[in-house]
C-alpha positions in Angstrom: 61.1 153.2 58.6 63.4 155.2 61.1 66.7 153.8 62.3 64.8 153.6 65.9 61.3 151.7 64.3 63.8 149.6 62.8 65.9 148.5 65.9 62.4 148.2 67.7 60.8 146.0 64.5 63.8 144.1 65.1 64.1 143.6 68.7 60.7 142.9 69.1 60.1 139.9 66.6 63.2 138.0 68.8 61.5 139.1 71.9 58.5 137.2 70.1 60.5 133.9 71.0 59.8 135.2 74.5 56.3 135.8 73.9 55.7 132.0 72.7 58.4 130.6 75.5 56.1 132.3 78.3 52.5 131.1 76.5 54.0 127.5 75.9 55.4 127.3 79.3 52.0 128.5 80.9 49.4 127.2 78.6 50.0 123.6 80.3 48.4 124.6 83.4 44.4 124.6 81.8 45.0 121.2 80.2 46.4 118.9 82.2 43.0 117.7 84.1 41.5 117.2 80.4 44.2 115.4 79.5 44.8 113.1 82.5 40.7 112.1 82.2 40.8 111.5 78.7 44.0 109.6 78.1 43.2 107.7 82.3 47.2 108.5 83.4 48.4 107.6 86.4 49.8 110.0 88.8 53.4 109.4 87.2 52.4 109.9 83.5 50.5 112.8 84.9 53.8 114.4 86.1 55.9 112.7 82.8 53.3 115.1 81.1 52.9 118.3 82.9 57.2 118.3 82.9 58.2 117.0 80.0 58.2 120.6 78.1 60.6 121.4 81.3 62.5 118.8 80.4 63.0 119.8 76.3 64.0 123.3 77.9 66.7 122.4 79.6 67.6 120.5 76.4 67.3 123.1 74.6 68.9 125.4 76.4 72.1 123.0 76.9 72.2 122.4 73.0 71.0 126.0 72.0 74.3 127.5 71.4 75.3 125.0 68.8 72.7 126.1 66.1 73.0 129.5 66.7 77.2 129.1 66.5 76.7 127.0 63.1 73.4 128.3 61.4 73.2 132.0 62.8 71.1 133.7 65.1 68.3 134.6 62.6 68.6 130.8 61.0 67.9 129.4 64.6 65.3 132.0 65.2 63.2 130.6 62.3 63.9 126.9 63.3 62.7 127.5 66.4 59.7 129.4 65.7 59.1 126.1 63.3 59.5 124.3 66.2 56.8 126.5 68.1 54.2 126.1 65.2 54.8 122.5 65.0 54.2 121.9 69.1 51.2 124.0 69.1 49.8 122.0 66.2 50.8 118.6 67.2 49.9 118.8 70.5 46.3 120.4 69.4 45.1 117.5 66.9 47.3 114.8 69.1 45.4 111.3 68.4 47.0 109.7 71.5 49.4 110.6 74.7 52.4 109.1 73.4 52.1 111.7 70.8 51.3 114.4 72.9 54.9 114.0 74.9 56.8 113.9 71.8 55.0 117.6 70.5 55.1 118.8 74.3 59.1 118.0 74.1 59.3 119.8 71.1 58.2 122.9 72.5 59.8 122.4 75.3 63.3 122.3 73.2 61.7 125.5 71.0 61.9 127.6 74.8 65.5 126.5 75.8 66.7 127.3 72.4 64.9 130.8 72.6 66.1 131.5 75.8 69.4 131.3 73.9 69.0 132.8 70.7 66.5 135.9 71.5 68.6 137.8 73.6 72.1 136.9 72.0 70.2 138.3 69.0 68.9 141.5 70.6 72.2 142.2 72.1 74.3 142.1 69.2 72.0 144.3 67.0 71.6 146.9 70.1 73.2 150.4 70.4 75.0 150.3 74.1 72.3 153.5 74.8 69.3 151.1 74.3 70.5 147.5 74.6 69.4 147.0 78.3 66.2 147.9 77.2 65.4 146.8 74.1 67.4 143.0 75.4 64.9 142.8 78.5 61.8 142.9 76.1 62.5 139.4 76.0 61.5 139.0 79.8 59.3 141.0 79.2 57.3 139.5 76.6 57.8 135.9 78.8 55.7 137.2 81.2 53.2 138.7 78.6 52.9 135.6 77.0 52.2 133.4 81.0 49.5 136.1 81.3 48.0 135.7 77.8 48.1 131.9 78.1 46.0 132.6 81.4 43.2 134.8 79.9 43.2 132.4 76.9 42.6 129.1 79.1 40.2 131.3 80.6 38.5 132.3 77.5 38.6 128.8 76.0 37.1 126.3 79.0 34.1 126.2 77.0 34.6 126.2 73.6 33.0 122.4 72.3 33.7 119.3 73.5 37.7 119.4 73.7 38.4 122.6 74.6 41.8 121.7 75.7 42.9 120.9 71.9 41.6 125.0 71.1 44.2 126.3 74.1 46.7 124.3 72.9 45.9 124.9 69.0 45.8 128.5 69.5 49.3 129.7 69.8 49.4 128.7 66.4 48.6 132.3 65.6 52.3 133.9 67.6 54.4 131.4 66.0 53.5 132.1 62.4 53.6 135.7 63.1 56.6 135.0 64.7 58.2 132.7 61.7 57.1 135.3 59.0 58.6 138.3 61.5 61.7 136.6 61.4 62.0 135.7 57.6 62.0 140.0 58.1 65.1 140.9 60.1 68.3 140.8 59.2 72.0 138.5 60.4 73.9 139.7 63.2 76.8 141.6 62.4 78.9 140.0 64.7 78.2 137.0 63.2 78.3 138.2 59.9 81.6 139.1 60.6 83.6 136.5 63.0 82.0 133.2 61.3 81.4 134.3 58.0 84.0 137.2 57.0 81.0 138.8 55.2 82.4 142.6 56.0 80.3 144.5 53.6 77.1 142.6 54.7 77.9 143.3 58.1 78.9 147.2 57.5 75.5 147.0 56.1 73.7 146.0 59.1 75.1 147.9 60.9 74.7 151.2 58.6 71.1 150.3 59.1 71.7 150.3 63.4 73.9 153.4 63.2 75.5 155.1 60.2 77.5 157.4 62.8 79.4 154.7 64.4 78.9 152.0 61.6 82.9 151.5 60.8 84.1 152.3 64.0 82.0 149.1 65.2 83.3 146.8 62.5 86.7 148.0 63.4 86.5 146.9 67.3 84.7 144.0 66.5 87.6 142.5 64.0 90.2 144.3 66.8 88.0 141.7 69.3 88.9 139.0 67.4 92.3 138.9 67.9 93.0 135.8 70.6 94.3 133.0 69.8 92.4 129.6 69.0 92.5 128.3 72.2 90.2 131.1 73.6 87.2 129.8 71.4 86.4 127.6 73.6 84.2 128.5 76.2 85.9 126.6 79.2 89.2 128.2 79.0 91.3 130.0 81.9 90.7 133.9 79.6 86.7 133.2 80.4 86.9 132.6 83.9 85.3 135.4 85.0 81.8 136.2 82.8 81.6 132.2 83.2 81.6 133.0 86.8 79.3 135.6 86.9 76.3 133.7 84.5 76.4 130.7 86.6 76.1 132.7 90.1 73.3 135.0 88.2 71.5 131.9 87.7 71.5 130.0 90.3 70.9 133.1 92.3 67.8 133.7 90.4 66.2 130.7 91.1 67.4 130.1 94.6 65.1 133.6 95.1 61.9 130.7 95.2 60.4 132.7 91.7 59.2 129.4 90.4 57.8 127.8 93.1 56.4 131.0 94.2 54.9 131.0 90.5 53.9 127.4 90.0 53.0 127.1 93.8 51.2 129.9 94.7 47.6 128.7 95.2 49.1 126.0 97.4 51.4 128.7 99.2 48.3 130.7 99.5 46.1 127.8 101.0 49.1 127.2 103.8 47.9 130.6 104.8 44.3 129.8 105.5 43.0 131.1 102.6 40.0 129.3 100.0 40.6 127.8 97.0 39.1 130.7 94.9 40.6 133.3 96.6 44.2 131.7 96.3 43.9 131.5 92.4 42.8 134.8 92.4 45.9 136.0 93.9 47.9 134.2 91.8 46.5 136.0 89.1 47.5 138.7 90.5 51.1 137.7 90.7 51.6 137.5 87.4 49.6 141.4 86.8 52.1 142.7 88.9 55.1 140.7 87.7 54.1 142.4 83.8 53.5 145.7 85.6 57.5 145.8 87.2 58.9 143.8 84.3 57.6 147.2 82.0 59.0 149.8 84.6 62.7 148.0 85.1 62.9 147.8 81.3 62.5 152.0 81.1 65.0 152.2 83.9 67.9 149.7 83.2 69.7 151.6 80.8 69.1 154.8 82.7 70.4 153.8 85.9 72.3 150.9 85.2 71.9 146.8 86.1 73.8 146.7 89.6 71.5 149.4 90.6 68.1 147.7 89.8 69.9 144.2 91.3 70.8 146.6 94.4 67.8 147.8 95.0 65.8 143.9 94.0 68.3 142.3 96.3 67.2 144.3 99.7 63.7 144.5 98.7 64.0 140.0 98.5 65.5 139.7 101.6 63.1 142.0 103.9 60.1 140.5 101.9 61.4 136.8 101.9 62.1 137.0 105.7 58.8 138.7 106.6 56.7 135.8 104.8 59.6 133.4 106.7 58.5 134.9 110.0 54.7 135.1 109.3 54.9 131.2 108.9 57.2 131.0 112.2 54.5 132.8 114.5 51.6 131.8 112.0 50.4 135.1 111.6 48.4 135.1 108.1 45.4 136.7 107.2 46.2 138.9 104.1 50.0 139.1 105.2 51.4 136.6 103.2 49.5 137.5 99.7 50.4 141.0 100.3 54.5 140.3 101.0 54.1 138.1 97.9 53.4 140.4 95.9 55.8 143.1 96.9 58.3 140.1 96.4 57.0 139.8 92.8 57.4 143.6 92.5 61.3 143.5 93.3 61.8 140.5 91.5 60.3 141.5 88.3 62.4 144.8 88.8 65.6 143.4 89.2 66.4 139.7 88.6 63.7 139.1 86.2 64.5 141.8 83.5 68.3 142.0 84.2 69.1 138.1 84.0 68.5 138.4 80.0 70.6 141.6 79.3 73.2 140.2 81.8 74.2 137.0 80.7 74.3 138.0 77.0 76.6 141.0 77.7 79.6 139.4 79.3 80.8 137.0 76.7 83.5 137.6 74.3 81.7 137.3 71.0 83.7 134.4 69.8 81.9 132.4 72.9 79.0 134.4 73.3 77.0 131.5 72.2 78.1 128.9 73.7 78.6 131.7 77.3 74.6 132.5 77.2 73.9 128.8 76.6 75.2 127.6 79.7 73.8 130.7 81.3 70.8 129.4 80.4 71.2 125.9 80.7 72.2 127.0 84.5 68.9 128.5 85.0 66.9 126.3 83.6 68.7 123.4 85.7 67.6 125.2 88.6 64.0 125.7 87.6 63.6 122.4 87.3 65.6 121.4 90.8 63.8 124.2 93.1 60.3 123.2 90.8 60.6 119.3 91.8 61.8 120.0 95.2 60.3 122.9 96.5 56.6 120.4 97.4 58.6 117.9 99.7 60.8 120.9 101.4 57.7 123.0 101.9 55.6 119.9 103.5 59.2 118.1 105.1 61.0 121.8 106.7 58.1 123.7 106.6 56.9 127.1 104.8 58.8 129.2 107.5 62.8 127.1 107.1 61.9 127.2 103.5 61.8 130.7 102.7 64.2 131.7 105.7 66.7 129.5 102.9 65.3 131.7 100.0 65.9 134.7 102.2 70.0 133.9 103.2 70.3 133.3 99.3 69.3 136.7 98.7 71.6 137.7 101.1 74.4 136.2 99.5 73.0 137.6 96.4 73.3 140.9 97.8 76.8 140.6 99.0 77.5 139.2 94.9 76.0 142.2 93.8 78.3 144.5 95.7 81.5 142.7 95.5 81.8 140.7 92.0 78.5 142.6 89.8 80.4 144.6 86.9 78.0 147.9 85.6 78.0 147.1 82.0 75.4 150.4 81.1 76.5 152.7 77.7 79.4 150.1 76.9 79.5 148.2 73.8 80.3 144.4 73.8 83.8 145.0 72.2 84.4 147.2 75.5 82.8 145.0 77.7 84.9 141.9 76.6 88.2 144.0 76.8 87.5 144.4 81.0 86.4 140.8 81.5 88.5 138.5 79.7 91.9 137.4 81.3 94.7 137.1 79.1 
């Protein structure tokens, strides 16, 4: 196997976390009818149910960085693929809904804790030619694996008398190949090297990334490693600045309306005048096009860098945000909105959706990189689940036209975040990257 097959074997089974994190996230949406009938919840339990795996993944996420600190990132990796195969099985051949919520939570906490660990992993095993690619096959994957869980609802509806337990039961398949993938790659070398002082294991991983640069690398990352023990912990006055940037990336990323443009859009579509059929069709749609940019941004980010793609996302929001705004103002619909949607989805799969990943893992030291991309992600999964609950009563209270006008200024300010704070972090490695963000 070539050094590049190898990096690409590598990358790809933690971008396999993605994979099952987009399925398990998706999958929900063909069930929850079956399971409301069979199991007679009210509209409260209904809701319990459909968030609950929303509610492990901000768990997870919160709590991610501790496993991956302690155990390792390829430890974590298997424990959460266990966690994957055990939701997909236990919510399957669930006797009752008690049950069901405790699997369903499970999974939920195997997403957070992917969100964590996958593109930690990626980044610290990537060559600073390929990481922005290779990192933001992680996003990419997620939205492989809503689109999959789409066709495989589809596919399913009629398979016996509980074809809910087959959609459920089927992503079985991903998370062995997953846990047997991972039992395949090797530790980090980072932290190989800063948490377990194993040098000649590390020099050996890293052999296997690069032989060229193989010592040099070892060298920075023990010349990294120099602060003192006060700047291990993450909320200290050294990491001000990537803590800054990850939380604004975030939030900024969800106050764009993603999710509720995801989870919402046959409803947003039905605002518009159009049938029922027609708006689940176009929301199909959405996620074709969201795979389609995802795959184009991840051959571009390491070519032209991640402020660029944000640059060029960030106008392409606003003008697309504030056109649906003003179609809703003057309630001019016909095929306007769907259309303006899916540009949106275009520019946002481009730039926000594939740079988040690569971002947030990037900017941490590595003695905090853990605990740095789990509040990263803890952040955005916060604000999910806030725009998520919120964005039905906003919609129906301020209307579809104040609502995305809000979406719109955020962009705004997203744009003026991108040209005054954004660092370019293209072709540098970590060690380098750490040496121009932290204060000392």
């Amino acid at each position: 196997m070539s050094q590049k097959q190898r990096l690409f074997f590598w990358s790809i089974t933690a971008a396999l976390g993605g994979f099952l994190f987009g399925f398990d996230t998706a999958v929900i949406s063909g069930v929850e009818q079956s399971i409301q009938t069979l199991w007679y919840l009210d509209v409260w339990q209904h809701g319990l149910t459909v968030s609950i795996a929303l509610i492990g993944t901000v768990v997870g996420s919160l709590l991610g960085g501790i496993p991956t600190e302690q155990l390792g990132r390829k430890k974590t990796l298997f424990w959460i693929a266990i966690l994957y195969l055990a939701a997909s099985l236990g919510t399957a051949l669930a006797p009752n809904w008690s049950s069901f919520l405790v699997f369903r939570f499970l999974g939920g906490l195997g997403v957070g804790a992917s969100s964590v660990a996958a593109p930690m992993y990626i980044t610290e095993i990537s060559p600073p030619k390929s990481r922005g690619r290779l990192v933001a096959m992680f996003q990419f994957n997620v939205v492989l694996g809503i689109l999959i869980a789409y066709l495989s609802n589809y596919l399913l509806q009629n398979v016996g008398g509980e074809s809910w337990r087959w959609m459920l039961g089927v992503q079985a398949l991903p998370s062995l190949v997953f846990l047997i993938a991972v039992l395949n790659i090797p530790e980090s070398p980072r932290w190989l090297l800063l948490k377990r002082g194993q040098v000649g294991e590390a020099l050996e991983v890293l052999n296997m990334i690069d032989p060229e640069t193989a010592s040099q690398t070892v060298i920075a990352i023990q010349q990294s490693n120099h602060h003192t023990a006060g700047s291990t912990r993450l909320f200290s006055a050294e990491h001000k600045t990537p803590i800054m940037l990850a939380v604004l990336f975030a939030v900024f990323n969800q106050v764009s309306g993603i999710n509720a443009i995801i989870y919402f859009a046959p409803r947003i579509f039905e605002m518009t005048g159009l049938g029922k059929s027609s708006a689940l069709l176009s929301s199909t749609g959405i996620g074709l096009i969201n795979l389609i940019f995802t795959l184009i941004s991840l051959n571009l980010i390491d070519k032209y860098g991640r402020r660029t793609l944000m640059k060029i996302g960030s106008v392409g929001l606003i003008v697309t945000l504030g056109l649906v705004a003003r179609a809703f103002y003057v309630e001019e619909f016909g095929m306007t909105v769907p259309i303006l949607l899916f540009v949106y989805i275009a520019f946002f799969g481009f730039s926000q959706g594939a740079v988040i990943w690569v971002f947030i893992s990037e900017i941490f030291p590595n003695e905090v990189r853990a605990s740095g991309q789990s509040l990263g992600s803890f952040t955005h999964w916060l604000m999910a689940a806030i725009i998520t609950f919120t964005f039905p009563y906003l919609s129906e209270r301020f209307g579809g036209g104040n609502t995305f006008l809000f979406f719109t200024v955020m962009m705004i300010l997203q744009l003026l975040f991108v040209l005054r704070l954004m660092p370019e972090t293209k072709g540098t490695s970590l060690e380098q990257i750490e040496k121009t963000f932290v204060v000392h």
